[in-house]
C-alpha positions in Angstrom: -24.1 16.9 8.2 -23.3 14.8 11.1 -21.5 16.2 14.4 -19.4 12.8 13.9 -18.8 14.1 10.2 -17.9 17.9 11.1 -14.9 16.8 13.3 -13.7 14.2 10.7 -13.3 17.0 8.2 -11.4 19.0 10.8 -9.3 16.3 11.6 -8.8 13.7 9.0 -8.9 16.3 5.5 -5.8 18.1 5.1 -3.5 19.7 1.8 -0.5 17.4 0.2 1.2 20.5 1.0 1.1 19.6 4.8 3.5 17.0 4.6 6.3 17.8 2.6 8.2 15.0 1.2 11.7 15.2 3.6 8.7 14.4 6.6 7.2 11.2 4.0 11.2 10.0 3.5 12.0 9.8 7.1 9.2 8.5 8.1 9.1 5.6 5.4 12.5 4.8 7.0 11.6 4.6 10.8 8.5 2.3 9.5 10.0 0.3 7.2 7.1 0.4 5.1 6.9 -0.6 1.1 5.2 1.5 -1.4 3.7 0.4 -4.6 1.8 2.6 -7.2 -0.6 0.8 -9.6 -1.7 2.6 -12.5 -4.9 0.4 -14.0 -4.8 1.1 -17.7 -6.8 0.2 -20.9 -5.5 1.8 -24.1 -3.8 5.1 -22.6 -1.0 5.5 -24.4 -1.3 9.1 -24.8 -0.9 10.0 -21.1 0.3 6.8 -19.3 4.0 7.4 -20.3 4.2 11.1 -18.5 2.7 9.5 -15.5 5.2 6.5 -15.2 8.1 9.1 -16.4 6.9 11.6 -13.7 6.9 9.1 -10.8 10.2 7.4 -11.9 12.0 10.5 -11.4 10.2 12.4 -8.7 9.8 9.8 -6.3 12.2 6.6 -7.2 15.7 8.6 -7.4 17.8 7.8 -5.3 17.3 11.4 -3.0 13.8 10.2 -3.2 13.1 6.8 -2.5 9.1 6.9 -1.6 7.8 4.8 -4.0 9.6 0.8 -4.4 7.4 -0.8 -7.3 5.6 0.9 -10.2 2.9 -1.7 -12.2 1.0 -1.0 -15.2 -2.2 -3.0 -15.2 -2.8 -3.4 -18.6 -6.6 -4.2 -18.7 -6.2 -5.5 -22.7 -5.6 -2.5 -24.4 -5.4 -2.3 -27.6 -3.0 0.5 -28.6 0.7 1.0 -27.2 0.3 1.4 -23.6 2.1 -1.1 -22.5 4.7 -0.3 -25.0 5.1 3.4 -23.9 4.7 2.5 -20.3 7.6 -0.1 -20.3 9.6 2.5 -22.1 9.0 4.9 -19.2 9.8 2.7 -16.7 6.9 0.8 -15.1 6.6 -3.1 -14.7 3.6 -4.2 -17.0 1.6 -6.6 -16.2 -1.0 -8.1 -18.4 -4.5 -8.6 -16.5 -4.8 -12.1 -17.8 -1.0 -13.3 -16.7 -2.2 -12.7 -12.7 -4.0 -15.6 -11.1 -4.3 -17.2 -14.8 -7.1 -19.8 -12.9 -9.6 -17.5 -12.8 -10.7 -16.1 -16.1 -10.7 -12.4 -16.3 -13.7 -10.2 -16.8 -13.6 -6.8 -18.1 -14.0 -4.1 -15.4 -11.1 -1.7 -13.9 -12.5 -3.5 -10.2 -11.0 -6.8 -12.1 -7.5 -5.3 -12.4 -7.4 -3.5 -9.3 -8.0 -6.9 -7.4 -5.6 -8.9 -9.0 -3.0 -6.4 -8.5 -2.9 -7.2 -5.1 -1.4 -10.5 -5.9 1.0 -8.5 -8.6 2.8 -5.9 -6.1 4.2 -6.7 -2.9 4.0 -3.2 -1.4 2.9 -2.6 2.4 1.0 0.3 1.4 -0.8 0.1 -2.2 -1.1 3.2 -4.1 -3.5 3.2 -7.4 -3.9 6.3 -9.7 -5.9 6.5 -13.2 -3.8 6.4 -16.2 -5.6 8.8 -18.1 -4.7 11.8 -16.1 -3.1 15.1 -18.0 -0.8 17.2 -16.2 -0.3 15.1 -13.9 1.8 15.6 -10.5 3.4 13.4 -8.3 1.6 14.8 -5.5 -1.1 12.6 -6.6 1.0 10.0 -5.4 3.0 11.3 -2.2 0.0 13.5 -1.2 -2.2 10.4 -0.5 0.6 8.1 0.8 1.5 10.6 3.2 -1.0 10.0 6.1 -0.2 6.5 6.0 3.3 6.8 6.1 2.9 9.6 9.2 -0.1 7.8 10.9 0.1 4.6 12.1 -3.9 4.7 12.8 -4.9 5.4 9.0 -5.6 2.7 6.6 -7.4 4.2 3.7 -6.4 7.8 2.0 -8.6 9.1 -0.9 -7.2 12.3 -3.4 -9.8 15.1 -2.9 -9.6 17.7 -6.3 -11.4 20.0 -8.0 -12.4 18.2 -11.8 -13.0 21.3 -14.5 -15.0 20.3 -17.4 -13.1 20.7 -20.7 -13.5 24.3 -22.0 -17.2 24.6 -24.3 -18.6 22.1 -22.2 -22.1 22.5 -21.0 -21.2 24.1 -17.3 -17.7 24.1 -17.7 -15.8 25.4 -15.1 -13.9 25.0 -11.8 -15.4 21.9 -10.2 -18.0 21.2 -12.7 -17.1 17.5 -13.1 -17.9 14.2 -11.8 -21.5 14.3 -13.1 -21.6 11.1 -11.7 -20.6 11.6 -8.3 -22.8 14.5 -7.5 -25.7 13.1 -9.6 -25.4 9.2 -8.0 -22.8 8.8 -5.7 -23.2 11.6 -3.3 -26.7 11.0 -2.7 -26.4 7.6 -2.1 -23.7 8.1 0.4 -26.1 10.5 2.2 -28.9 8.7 2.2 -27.4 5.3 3.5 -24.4 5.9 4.4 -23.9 9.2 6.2 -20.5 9.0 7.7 -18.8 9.3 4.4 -21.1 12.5 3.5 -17.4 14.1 4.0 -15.5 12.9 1.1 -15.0 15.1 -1.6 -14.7 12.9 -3.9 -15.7 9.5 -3.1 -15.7 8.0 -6.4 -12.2 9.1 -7.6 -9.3 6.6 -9.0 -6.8 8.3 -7.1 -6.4 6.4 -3.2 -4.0 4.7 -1.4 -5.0 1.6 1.9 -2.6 -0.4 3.5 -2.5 -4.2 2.2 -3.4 -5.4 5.1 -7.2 -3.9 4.5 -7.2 -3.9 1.0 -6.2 -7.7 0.9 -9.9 -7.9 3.3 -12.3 -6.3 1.3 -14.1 -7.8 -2.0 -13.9 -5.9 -5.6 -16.5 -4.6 -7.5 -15.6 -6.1 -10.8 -16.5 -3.3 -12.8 -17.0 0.7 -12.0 -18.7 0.2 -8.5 -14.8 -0.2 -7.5 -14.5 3.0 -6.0 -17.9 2.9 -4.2 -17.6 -0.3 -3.0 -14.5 -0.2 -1.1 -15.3 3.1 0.5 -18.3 1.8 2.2 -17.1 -1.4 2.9 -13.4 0.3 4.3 -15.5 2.3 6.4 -17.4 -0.8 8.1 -14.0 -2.6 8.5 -12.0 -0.2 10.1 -14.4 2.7 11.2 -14.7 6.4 10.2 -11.5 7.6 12.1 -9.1 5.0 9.7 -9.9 6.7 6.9 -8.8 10.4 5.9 -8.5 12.8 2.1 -5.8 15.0 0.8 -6.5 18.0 -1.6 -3.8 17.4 -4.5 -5.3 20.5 -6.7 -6.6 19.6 -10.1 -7.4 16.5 -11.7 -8.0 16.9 -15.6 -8.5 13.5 -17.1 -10.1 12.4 -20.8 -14.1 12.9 -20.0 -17.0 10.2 -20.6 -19.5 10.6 -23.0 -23.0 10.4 -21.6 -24.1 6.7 -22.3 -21.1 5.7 -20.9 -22.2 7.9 -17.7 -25.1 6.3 -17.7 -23.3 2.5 -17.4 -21.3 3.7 -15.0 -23.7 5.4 -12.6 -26.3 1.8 -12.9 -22.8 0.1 -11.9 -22.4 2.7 -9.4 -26.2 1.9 -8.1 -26.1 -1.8 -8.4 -23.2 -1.9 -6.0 -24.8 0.0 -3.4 -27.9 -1.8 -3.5 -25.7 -5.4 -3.3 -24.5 -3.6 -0.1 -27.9 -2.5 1.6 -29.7 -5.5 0.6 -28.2 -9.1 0.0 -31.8 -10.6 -0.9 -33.4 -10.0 -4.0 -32.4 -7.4 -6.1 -34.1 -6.1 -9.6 -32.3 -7.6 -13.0 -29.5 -5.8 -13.6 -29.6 -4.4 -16.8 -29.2 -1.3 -18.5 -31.4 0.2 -21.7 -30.1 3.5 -23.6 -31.5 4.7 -27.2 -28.7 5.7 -29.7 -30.8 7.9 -32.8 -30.3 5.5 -35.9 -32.2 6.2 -39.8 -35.7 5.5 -38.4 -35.4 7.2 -35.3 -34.1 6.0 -32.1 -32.7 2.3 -31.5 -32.4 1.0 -27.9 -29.3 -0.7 -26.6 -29.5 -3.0 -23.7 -26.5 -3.7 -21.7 -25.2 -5.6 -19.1 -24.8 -4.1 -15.5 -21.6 -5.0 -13.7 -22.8 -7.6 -11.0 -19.8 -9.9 -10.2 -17.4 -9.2 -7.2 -14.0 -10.9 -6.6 -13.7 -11.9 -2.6 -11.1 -10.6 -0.6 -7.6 -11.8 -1.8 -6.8 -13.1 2.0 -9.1 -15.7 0.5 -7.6 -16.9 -3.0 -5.0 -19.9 -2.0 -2.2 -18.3 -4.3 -1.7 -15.1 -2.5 -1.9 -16.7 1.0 0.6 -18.9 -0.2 2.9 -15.9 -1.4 2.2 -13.9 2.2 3.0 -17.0 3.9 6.6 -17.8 1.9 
């Protein structure tokens, strides 16, 4: 590991426990700052409720004012989430009723962008809607440091992801296939400074506006990936930091849908080492059908929105 590395994760890694939420309060008054959480959800109605409900009255009481806007991103779900997360509290906001101009393609990178132009918090906060058990120190945990810090801009939830019990290698810290199998190596290999993060490609981060409104989006689930590297060559190592928020247990992936996810994950680091020519993005897996096994070719998530600083409606609405 880098020297440069070793004293970011003495300095810049810490516990939720480390600020405690009276220190997040006053400091949220001295600054002034805004905080909005955005939950990006497609068909979640069995856990987005609990979320929304937790939030609402853990951190938007009136004793506990952190968080000033809570939006549902609903990404065309199909079930009740946006019914049960209305119910709980949250402001939902279809994907396709935010910057109706551009046509919306599926992708959790898709909804994440165009929430930008749907909150109006200083500080944005997104967390995964299909989190079970979920705590609110998912929320004040990573918003601390930017509340505290004036130098941070990007905060990502560190965690320990246990497989379901019966899984193959179940156990304390046994998930994230993905990340140890794709993502870490890659951020190794090519980009070393971020060797640090714990877990890089986790749904659970809060940035200031004022970088996240800079940086493109993945449309798809290079997200994560993408604005880590891309954070780090705006703003440098030092700006960004990880909290340890405990245990993150969440509805698992089946392995084909791994397997789209890590291409996505691989195609978005190759846009960012190389913007020349790059092999056709496509993905082939074999599903076992009557006469033995039938391959399935799918698309790779290619397409990236700019930054938002760049769409004429939300300059418009930071200039009003």
């Amino acid at each position: 590991m880098l020297e440069e590395v070793e004293r970011w994760l003495r300095s810049r890694s810490w516990s939720a426990a480390d600020r405690p939420l009276e220190q997040l309060l006053a400091a949220k008054r001295q600054s002034g700052r805004t905080v909005s959480v955005v939950l990006p959800a497609l068909d979640e109605e069995a856990t987005v409720g609990t979320i929304v409900a937790t939030i609402r009255a853990e951190l938007m009481t009136d004793a506990v004012p952190l968080v000033d806007e809570l939006v549902v991103l609903d990404s065309g779900s199909t079930d009740r989430t946006a019914e049960v997360a209305a119910a709980a509290g949250a402001n939902v906001v279809h994907r396709d009723a935010v910057l109706p101009r551009i046509p919306a393609v599926p992708g959790k990178g898709e909804v994440l962008w165009r929430s930008l132009l749907a909150t109006t918090g200083d500080i944005i906060c997104f967390v995964d809607a299909d989190l079970r058990e979920f705590s609110a120190t998912f929320v004040s945990g990573i918003v601390g440091p930017l509340l505290t810090d004036p130098d941070l801009q990007f905060v990502k939830a560190m965690y320990d992801r246990p497989l379901e019990t019966g899984d193959e290698g179940a156990g304390p810290g046994q998930g994230g296939r993905v990340t140890e199998l794709v993502a870490r190596p890659l951020l190794n290999l090519h980009w070393p400074q971020l060797a640090g993060f714990v877990q890089p490609l986790g749904g659970e981060y809060a940035a200031r506006r004022v970088l996240l409104e800079r940086l493109p989006f993945p449309v798809g689930y290079g997200v994560e990936l993408g604005l880590l590297v891309d954070a780090l060559h705006t703003v440098g190592l030092d700006a960004l930091a990880q909290v340890d928020v405990g245990v993150r247990k969440h509805r698992h992936q089946d392995g084909q849908a791994l397997g789209r996810m890590a291409a996505a994950i691989y195609r978005t680091a190759q846009l960012r080492l190389a913007r020349g020519h790059l092999v056709r993005p496509r993905l082939t897996q074999f599903d076992r059908g009557e006469a033995g096994f039938v391959p399935r070719t799918t698309d790779v998530d290619t397409e990236e929105r700019p930054p938002m600083a760049d769409i004429p409606e939300y300059a418009a609405r930071r200039a009003a």
